[in-house]
C-alpha positions as CSV (number, residue, x, y, z in Angstrom):
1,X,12.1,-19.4,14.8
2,X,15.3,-19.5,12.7
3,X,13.9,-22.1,10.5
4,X,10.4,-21.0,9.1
5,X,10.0,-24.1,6.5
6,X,10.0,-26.6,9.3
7,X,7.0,-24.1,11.1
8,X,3.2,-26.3,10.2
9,X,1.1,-24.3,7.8
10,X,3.7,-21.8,7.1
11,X,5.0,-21.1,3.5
12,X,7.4,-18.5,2.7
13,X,6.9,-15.6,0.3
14,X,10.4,-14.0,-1.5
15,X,11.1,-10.6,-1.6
16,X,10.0,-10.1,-5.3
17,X,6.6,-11.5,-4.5
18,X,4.3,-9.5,-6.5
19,X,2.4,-6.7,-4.3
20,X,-0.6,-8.2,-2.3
21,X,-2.8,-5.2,-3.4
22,X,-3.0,-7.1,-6.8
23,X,-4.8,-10.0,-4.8
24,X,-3.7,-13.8,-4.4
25,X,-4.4,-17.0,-6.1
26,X,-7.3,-19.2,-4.9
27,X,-7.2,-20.9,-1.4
28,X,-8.2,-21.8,1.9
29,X,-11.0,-19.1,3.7
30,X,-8.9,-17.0,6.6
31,X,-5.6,-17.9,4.9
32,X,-3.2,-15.0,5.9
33,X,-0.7,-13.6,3.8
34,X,1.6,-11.0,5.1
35,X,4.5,-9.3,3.1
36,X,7.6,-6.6,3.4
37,X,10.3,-5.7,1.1
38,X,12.4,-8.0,2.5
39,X,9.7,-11.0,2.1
40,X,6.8,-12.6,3.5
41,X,5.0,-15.9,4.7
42,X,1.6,-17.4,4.2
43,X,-0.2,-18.9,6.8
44,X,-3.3,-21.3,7.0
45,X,-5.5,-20.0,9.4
46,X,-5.5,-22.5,12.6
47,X,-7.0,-21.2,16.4
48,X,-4.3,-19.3,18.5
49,X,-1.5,-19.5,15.0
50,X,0.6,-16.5,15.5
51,X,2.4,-14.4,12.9
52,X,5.6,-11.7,14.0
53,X,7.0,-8.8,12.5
54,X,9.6,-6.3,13.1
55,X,13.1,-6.0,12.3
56,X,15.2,-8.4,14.4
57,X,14.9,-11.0,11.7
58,X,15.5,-13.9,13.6
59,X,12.5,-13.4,15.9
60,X,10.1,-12.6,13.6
61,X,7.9,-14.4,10.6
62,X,8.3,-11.1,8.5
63,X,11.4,-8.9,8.6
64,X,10.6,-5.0,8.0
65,X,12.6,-2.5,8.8
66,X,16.0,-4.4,9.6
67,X,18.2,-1.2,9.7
68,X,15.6,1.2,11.4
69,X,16.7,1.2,14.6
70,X,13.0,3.2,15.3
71,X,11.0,0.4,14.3
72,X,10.9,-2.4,17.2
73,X,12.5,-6.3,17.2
74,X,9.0,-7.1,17.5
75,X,7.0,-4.6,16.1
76,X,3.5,-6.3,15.4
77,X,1.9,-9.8,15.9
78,X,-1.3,-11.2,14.2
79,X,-2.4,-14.0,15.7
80,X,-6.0,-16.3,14.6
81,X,-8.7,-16.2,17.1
82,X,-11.9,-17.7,16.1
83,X,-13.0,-16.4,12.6
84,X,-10.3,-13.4,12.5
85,X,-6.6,-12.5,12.8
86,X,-5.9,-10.2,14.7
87,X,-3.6,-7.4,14.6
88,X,-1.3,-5.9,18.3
89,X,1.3,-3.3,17.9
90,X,3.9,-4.8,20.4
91,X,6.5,-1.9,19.3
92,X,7.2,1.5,20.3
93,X,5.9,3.4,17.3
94,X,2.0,3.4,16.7
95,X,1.0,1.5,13.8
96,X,-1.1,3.2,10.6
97,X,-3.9,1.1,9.4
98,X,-6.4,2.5,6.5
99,X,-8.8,5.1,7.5
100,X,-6.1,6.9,9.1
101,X,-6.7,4.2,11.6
102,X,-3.6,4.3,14.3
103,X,-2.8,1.6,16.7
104,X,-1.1,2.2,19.1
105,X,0.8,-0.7,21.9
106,X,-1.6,0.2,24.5
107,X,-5.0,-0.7,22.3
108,X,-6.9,-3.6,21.6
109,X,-6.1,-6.1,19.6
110,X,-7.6,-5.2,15.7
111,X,-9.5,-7.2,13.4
112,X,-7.9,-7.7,10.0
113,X,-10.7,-7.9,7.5
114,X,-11.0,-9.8,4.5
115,X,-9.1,-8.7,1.8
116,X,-6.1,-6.3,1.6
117,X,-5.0,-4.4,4.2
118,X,-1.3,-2.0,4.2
119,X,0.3,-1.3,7.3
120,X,2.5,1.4,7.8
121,X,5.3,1.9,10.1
122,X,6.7,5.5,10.3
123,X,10.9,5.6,10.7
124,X,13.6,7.7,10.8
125,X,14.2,10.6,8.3
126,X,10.5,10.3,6.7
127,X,10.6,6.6,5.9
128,X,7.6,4.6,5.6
129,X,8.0,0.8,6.1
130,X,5.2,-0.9,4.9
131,X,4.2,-4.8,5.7
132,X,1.3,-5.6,3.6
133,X,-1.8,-8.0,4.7
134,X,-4.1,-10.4,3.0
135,X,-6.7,-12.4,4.3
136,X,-8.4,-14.5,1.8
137,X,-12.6,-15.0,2.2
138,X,-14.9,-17.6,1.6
139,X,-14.3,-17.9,-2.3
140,X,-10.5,-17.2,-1.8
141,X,-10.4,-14.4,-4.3
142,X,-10.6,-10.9,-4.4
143,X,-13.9,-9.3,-4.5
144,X,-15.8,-8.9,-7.7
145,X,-15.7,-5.2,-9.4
146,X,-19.0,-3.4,-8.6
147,X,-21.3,-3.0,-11.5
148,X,-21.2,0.6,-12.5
149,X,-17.4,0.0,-12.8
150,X,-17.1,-0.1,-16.4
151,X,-14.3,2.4,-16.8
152,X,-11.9,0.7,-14.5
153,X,-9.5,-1.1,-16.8
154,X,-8.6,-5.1,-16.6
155,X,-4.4,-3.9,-16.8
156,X,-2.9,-0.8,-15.2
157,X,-2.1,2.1,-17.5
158,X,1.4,2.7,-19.0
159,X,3.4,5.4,-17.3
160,X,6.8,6.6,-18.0
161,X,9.6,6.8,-15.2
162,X,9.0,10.3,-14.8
163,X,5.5,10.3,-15.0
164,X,5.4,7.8,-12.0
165,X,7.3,9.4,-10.0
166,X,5.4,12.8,-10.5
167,X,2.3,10.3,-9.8
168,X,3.4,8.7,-6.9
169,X,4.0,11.2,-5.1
170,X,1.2,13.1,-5.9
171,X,-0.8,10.5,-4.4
172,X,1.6,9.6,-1.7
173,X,-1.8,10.7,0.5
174,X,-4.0,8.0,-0.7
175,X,-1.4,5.3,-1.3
176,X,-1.0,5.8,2.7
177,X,-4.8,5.2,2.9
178,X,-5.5,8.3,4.6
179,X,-9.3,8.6,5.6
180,X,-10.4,12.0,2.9
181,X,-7.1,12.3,1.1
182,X,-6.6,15.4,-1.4
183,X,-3.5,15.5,-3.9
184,X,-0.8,17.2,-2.6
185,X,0.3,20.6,-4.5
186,X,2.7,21.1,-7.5
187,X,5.1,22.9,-5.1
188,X,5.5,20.1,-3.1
189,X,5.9,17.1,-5.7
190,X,8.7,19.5,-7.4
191,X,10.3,19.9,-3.8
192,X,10.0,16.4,-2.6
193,X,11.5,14.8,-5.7
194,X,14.7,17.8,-6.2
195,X,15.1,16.8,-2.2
196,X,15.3,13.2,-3.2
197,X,17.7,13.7,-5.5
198,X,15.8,12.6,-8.9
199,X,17.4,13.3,-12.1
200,X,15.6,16.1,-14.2
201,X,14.5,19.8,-13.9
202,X,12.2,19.1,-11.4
203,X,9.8,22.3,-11.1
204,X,5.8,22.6,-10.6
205,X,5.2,23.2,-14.1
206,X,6.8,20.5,-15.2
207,X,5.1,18.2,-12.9
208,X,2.0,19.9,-13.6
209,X,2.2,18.9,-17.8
210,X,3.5,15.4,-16.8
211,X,0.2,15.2,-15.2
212,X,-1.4,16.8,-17.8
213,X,0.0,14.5,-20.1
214,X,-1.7,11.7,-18.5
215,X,-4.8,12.8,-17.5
216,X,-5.3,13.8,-21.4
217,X,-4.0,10.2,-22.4
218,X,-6.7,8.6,-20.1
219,X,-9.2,10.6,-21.2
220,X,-8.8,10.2,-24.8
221,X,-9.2,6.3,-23.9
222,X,-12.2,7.4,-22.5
223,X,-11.8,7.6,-18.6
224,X,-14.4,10.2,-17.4
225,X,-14.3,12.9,-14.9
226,X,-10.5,14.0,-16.6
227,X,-11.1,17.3,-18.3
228,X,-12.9,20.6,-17.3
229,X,-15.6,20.5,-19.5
230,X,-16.5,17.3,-17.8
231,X,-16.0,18.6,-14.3
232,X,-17.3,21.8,-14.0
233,X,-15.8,25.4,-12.4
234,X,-14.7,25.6,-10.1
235,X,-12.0,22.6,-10.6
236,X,-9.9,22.7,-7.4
237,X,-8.2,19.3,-7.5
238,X,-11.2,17.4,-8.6
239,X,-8.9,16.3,-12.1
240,X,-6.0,15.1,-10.4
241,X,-8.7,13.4,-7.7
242,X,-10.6,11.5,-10.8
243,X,-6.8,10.7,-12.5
244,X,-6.1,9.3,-9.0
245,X,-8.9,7.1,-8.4
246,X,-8.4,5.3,-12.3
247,X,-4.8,4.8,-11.1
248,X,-5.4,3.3,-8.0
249,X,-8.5,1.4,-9.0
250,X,-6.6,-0.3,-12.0
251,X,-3.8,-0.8,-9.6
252,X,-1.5,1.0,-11.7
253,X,-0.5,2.9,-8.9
254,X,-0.7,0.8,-5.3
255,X,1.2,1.3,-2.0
256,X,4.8,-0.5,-2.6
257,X,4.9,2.2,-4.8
258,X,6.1,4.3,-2.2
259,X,9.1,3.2,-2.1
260,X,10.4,5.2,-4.6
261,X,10.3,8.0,-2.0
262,X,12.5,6.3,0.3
263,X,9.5,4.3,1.7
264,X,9.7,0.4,2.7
């Protein structure tokens, strides 16, 4: 497998491939594109076609992970069985799907639906590796926006360095795809990012008017749901909730993003 170009149906994908959350361009139904930080491959779908990853590059379709000696060789394998691919964690570390979804080496084989799917592998010192799938339907694009979605915006919003970092981490809980995600707290943004070593006088309140800032940009442009008077008391994190729906629904925030924390 040293030579992937020479492998039928197989195409590769570089490493600055644009995230697959933003979709892919027209082509064959069950096509399967999967993607890391270090690159990816697409694959036609043909029966019993087998795609690897892990982080003995060599071995595998899709290297992620290469110097995390807690992520396996051969971490994962998707292989096309009748009208699905389908996903087996052949590592040592479970594997986190969307839902909170964990697969673990001892389960079945998933199904990998249509669409985008991200797939965490958790490392050493809090990293995240993330190998991101694709599996194009019948009309080879992404699904069309629902109806009532008129607020959702054709090009992600502008955000400053600061303000995306602030973000991202923020959201770090739904970028993961966890099943009822909440933002996390002031306190811990401001700790996270001083622990990462970020430039700037990282402290709660500042995070909490870089927010701010946003949410009152947004809404000004006329995303709902963004100010008080709109939500109603008590607020609890329903603001930042709203502010992180827009963000994720434009894609102006999407999982890669996470990489920023120290996650791949």
């Amino acid at each position: 497998m040293t030579d992937l170009s020479q492998v039928e149906g197989l195409e590769p994908l570089p490493p600055d491939h644009a995230s697959l959350a933003f979709g892919v361009a027209d082509t064959t139904p069950g096509t399967l594109y999967a993607l890391s930080v270090s690159g990816g491959v697409r694959f036609r779908p043909k029966e019993e076609r087998i795609v690897l990853f892990g982080r003995n590059r060599p071995e595998v379709h899709v290297c992620v992970g290469e110097d995390d000696r807690r992520v396996s060789r051969s971490h994962g394998r998707l292989a096309r069985r009748g009208d699905h691919w389908w996903l087996t964690n052949t590592g040592h570390l479970p594997l986190q799907l969307p839902g909170s979804r964990t697969l673990f080496p001892e389960d079945e084989p998933f199904p990998v639906q249509t669409g985008y799917t991200p797939v965490f592998i958790s490392g050493t010192a809090r990293r995240r590796h993330l190998v991101e799938l694709y599996v194009s339907g019948d009309d080879g694009r992404l699904p069309p926006p629902a109806p009532d979605a008129a607020t959702l915006k054709d090009r992600p919003w502008r955000l400053d360095a600061d303000e995306r970092l602030a973000l991202v981490c923020l959201a770090q809980r739904y970028l993961l795809h966890e099943a009822y995600p909440q933002p996390v707290s002031w306190k811990q943004v401001a700790a996270e990012l001083t622990e990462l070593g970020f430039e700037g006088n990282w402290r709660p309140k500042r995070v909490e008017h870089l927010v701010a800032k946003v949410r009152q940009r947004l809404s000004g442009a006329g995303v709902p749901g963004l100010t008080r008077e709109e939500v109603g008391e008590p607020v609890g994190n329903m603001l930042n909730h709203n502010l992180i729906t827009e963000l994720l629904h434009t894609r102006t925030l999407v999982p890669p993003d996470l990489r920023v924390l120290g996650d791949d």
